[in-house]
C-alpha positions as CSV (number, residue, x, y, z in Angstrom):
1,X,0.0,0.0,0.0
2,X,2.6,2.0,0.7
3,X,4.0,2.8,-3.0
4,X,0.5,4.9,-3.5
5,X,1.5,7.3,-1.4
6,X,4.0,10.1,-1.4
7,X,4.7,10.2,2.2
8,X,3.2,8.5,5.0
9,X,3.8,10.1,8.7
10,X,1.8,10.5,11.8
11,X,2.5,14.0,12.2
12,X,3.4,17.0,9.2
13,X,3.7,20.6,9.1
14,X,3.5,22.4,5.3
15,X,3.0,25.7,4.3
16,X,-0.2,26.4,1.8
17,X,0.4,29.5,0.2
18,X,1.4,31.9,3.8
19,X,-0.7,29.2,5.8
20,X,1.1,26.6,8.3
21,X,-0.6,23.4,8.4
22,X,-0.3,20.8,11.1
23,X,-1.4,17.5,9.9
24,X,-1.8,15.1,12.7
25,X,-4.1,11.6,12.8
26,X,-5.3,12.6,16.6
27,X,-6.5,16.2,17.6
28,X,-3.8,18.6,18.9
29,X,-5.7,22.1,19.8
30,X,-3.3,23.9,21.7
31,X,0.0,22.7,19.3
32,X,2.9,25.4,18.5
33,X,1.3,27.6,16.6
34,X,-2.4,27.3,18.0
35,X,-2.3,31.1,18.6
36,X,-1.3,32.0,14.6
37,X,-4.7,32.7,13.1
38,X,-2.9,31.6,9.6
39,X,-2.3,28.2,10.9
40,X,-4.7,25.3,11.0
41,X,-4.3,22.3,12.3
42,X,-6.1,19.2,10.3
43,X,-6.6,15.8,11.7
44,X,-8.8,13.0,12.3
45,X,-9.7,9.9,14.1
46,X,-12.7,11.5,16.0
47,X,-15.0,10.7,13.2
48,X,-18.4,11.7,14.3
49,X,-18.2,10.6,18.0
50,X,-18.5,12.3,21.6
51,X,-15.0,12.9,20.8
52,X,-15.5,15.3,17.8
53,X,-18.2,16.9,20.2
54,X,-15.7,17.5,22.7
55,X,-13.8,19.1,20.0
56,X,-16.5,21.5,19.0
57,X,-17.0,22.8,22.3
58,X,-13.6,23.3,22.9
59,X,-13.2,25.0,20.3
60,X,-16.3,27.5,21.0
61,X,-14.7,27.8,24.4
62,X,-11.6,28.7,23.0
63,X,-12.7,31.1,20.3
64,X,-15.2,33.1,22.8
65,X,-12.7,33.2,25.4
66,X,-9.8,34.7,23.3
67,X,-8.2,37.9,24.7
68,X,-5.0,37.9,23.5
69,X,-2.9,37.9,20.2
70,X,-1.3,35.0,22.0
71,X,-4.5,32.7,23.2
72,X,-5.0,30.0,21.3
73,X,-7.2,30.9,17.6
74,X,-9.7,27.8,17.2
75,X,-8.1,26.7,14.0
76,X,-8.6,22.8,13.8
77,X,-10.6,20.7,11.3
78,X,-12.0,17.7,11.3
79,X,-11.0,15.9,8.2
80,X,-12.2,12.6,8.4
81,X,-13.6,11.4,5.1
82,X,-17.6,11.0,6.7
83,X,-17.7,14.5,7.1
84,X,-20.4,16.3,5.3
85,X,-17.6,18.8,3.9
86,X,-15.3,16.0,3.1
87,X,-17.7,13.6,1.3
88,X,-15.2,11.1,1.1
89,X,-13.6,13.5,-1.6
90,X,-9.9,15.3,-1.0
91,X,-10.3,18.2,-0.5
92,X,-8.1,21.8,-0.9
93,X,-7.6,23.8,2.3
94,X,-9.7,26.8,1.3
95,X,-12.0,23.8,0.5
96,X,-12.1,22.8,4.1
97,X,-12.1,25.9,5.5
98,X,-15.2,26.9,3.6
99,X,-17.1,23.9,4.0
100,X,-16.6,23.2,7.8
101,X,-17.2,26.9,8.4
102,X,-20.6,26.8,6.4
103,X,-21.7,23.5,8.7
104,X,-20.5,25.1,11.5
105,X,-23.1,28.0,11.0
106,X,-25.7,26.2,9.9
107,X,-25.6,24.2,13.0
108,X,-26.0,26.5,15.4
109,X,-24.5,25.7,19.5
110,X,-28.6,25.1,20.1
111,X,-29.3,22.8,16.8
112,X,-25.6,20.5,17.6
113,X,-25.6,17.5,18.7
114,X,-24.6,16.6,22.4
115,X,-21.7,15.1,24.0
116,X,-22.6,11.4,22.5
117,X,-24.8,12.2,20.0
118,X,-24.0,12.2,16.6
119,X,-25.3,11.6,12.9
120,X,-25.4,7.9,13.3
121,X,-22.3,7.5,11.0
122,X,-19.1,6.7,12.8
């Protein structure tokens, strides 16, 4: 399997255009650069589970409690391929960032699912 792919690492950092990208199979939401609105940190593993709820309200904690040029931004994505902005399609970054930002507002904090709940797919 391996000779399909270009590179095959747990964890990468790449530049996309001026952006810094963390790519990382597990979540990291405070990494290095957490605090770099440029910077976005993709990953997976969560799929559609408690755990990616957990990461949704972290990061709405995060992002509403930011003071400082310091504090950590909010930047993460869930890239896993069941996600309605990945559609089991790769995807660009401005792709991602587009399409999770569009699901995020269309589910409103009152209209998300709770800690356990989740689309059924997983």
């Amino acid at each position: 399997m391996k000779r399909y792919f270009q590179d095959i690492r747990d964890y990468k950092e790449i530049r996309d255009g001026g952006r810094r990208v963390l790519m990382s199979h597990y979540p990291i939401p405070f990494h290095k650069n957490s605090w770099d609105p440029d910077c976005w940190m993709l990953y997976g593993h969560v799929h559609e589970t408690r755990e990616y709820a957990f990461m949704e309200r972290l990061r709405r904690e995060v992002t509403e409690s930011r003071k400082n040029k310091g504090d950590c931004v909010g930047n993460w994505i869930n890239v896993g391929c069941m996600m309605p902005w990945m559609d089991y399609t790769p995807r660009t970054l401005d792709e991602l960032i587009e399409g999770e930002g569009l699901q995020r507002k269309r589910t409103a904090p009152e209209t998300r699912p709770e800690e356990g709940e989740g689309s059924g797919r997983a």
